[in-house]
C-alpha positions in Angstrom: 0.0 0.0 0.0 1.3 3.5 -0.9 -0.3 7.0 -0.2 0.3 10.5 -0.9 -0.9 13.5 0.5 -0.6 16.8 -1.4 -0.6 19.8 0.4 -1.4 23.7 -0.8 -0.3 27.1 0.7 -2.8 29.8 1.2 -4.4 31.1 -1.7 -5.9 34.6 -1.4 -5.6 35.4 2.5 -7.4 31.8 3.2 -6.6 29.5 5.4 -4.2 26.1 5.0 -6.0 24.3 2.7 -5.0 20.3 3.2 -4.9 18.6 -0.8 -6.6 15.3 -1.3 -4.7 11.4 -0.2 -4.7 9.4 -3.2 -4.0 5.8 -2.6 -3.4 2.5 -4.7 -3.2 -1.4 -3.9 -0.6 -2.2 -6.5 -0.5 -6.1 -5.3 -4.5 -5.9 -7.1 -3.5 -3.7 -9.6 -2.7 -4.9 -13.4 -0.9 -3.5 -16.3 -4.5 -1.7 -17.9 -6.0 -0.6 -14.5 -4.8 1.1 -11.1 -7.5 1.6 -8.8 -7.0 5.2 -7.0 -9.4 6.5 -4.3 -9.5 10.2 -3.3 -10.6 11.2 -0.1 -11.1 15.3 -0.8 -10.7 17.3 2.1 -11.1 20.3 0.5 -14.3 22.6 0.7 -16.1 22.4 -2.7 -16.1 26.3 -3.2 -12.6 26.6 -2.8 -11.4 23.5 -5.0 -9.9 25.2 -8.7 -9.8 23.5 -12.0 -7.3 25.3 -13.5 -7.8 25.7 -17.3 -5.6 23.7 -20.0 -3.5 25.2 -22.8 -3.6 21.9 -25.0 -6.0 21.1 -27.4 -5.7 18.5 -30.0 -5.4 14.6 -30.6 -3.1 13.3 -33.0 -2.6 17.0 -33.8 -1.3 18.8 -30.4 -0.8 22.3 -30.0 0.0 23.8 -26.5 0.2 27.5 -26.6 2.1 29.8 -24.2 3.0 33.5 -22.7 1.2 36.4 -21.8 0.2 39.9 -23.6 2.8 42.0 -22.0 5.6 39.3 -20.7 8.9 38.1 -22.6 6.8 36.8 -25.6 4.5 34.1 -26.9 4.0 31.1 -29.0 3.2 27.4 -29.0 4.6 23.9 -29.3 3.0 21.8 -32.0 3.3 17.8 -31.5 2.2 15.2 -34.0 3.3 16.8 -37.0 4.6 14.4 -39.7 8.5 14.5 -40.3 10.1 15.1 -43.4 7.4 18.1 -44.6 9.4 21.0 -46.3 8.8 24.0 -43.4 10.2 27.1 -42.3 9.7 30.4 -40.4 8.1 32.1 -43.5 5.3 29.0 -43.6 4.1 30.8 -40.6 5.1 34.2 -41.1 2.6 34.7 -44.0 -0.2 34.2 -41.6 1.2 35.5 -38.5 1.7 39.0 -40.9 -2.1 38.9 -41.5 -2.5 38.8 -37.6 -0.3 41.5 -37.1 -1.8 44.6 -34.8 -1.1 48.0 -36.6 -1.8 47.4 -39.6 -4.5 49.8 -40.4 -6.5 52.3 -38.5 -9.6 49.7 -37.9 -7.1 47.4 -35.5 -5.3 47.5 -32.8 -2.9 50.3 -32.8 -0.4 48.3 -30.9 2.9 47.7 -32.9 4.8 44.4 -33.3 6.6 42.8 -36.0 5.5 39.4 -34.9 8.8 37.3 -36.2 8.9 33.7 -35.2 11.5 31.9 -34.6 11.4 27.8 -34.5 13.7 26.7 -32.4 13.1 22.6 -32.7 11.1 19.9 -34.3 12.9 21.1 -37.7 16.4 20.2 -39.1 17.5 21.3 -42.3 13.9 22.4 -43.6 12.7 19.2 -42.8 10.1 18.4 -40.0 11.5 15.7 -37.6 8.1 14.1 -36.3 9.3 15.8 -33.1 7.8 18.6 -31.3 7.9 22.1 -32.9 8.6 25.0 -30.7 7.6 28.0 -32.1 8.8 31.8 -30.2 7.6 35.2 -31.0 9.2 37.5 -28.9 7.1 40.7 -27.6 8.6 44.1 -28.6 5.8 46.8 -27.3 5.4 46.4 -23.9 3.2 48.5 -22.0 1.8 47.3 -19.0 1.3 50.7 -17.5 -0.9 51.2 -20.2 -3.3 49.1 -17.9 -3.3 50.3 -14.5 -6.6 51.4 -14.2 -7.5 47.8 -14.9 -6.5 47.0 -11.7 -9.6 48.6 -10.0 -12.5 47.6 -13.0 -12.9 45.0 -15.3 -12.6 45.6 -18.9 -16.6 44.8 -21.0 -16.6 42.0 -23.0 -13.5 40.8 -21.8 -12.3 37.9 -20.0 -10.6 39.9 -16.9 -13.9 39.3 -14.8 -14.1 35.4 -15.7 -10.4 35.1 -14.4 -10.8 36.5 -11.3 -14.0 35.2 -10.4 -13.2 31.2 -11.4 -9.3 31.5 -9.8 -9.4 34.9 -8.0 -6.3 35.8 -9.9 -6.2 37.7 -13.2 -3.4 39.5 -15.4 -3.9 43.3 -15.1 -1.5 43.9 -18.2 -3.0 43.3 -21.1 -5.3 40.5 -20.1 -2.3 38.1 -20.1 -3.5 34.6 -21.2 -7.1 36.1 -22.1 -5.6 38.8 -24.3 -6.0 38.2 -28.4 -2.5 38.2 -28.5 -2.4 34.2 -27.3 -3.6 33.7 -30.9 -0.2 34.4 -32.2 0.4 30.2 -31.1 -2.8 29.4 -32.4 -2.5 31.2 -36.0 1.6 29.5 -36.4 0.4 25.7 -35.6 -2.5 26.6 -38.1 0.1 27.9 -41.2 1.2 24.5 -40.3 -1.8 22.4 -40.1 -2.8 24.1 -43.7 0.3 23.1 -45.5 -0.2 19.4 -43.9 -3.6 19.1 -45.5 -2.7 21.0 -48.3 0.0 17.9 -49.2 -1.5 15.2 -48.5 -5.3 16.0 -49.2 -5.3 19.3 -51.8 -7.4 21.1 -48.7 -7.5 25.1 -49.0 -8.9 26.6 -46.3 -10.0 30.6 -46.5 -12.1 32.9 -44.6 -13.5 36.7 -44.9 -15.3 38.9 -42.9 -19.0 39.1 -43.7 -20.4 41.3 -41.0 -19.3 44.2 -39.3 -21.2 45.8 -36.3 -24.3 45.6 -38.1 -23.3 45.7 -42.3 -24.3 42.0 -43.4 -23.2 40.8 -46.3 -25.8 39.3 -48.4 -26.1 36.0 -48.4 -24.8 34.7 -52.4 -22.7 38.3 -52.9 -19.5 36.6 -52.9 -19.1 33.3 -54.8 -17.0 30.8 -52.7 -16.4 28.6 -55.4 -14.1 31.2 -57.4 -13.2 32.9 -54.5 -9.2 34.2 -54.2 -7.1 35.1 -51.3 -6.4 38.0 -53.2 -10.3 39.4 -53.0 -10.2 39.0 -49.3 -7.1 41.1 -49.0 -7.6 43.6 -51.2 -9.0 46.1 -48.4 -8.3 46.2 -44.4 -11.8 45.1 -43.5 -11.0 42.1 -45.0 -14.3 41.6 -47.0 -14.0 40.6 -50.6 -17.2 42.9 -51.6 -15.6 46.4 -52.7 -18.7 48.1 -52.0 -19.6 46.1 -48.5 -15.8 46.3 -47.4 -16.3 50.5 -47.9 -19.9 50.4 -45.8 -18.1 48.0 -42.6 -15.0 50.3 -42.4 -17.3 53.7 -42.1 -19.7 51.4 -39.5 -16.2 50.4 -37.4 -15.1 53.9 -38.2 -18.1 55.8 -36.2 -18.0 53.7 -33.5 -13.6 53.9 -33.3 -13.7 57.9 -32.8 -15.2 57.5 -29.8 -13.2 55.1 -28.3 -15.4 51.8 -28.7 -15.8 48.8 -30.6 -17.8 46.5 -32.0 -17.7 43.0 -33.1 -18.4 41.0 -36.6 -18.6 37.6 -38.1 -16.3 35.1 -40.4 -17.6 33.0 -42.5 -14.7 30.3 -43.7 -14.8 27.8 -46.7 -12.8 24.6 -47.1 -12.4 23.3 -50.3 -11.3 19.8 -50.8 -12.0 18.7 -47.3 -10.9 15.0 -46.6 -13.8 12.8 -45.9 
């Protein structure tokens, strides 16, 4: 018989917390099963489940670092060796991320270069994980002092503190839309895997903006090009639609607010 007992310091001014005893026969144990009991001493309203940064099966991408700390990106496990990949695979997408790059975004400035430091030899994947580092230039976590004493609308700040009574003033940290940077990378790489081996193309536009809907049948996703969707900073391959989203985010921008939208996104050659 073998036991464990975890133990926590305080958390938040509470008191000593004792964890939970986890014990095991391994004598009636076999190879496919270990019985475990827990025996949970810990009060229900104080026990966290603390949220996870992986997602994916055979595909695994774990993404990392906050808004306004060293920098951020993502590992990527499961990728296939021997693909032809490099910094710019990612760079292409992680450029059309980029904040600053017109007056409808964020005017926070970053050149977003990633650097893979693993998982890659010679311009060849290795089948081994892929570590992927984008370093952050523009640090201002000043900028967010008064976040300290309110929570920001339609942002995560409030969900943080209220499911683990801790929260990143600067910038959000982990809640901030700069965590996509690890999400948009693994994805230039999870295109050009389906790309090879299944002829998949993946695109997506904008087709509402604060309250401008594109009608439905306007655009025609067969013949659809990259090209069309970037041909204007709202993204939206309708000339005349594109012009009546950027005035709608416009009005609402000069008086310091914002507004959300939809994507719609087409995959073409989808494997069954």
């Amino acid at each position: 018989m073998a036991s464990s007992a975890l133990t926590s310091n305080s958390f938040l001014g509470s008191s000593r917390i004792d964890g939970a005893s986890l014990s095991f026969d391994l004598r009636k144990s076999s190879l496919s099963s270990v019985q475990i009991s827990l025996r949970s001493r810990i009060p229900k309203k104080l026990q966290i489940n603390a949220a996870g940064s992986t997602f994916g099966t055979n595909f695994r991408v774990t993404t990392f670092g906050e808004s306004h700390g060293g920098g951020v990106g993502c590992i990527i496990d499961g990728c296939p060796p021997r693909i032809p990949l490099s910094e710019a695979d990612m760079q292409f997408d992680l450029d059309r991320r980029r904040p600053g790059q017109s007056r409808i975004t964020t005017p926070r400035k970053e050149t977003d270069t990633c650097k893979i430091s693993s998982g890659v030899s010679e311009g060849l994947t290795t089948g081994t994980p892929i570590h992927v580092f984008v370093p952050n230039t523009d640090q201002r976590g000043l900028d967010y002092s008064e976040m300290s004493v309110a929570y920001r609308p339609s942002h995560a700040d409030a969900t943080y503190d209220m499911k683990y009574g801790v929260r990143s003033v600067q910038g959000g940290g982990r809640s901030s839309a700069r965590e996509t940077i690890g999400r948009v990378a693994a994805g230039g790489v999870a295109k050009k895997i389906l790309k090879l081996y299944a002829g998949t193309e993946i695109l997506a536009y904008v087709s509402q903006a604060h309250k401008v809907v594109l009608p439905e049948g306007v655009v025609d996703h067969e013949s659809l090009t990259l090209d069309q969707i970037e041909s204007n900073i709202a993204r939206c391959p309708d000339p005349e639609y594109a012009e009546k989203m950027i005035a709608a985010i416009d009005a609402v921008r000069v008086k310091g607010d914002s507004v959300g939208g939809v994507v719609t996104c087409i995959v073409r050659n989808a494997p069954r």
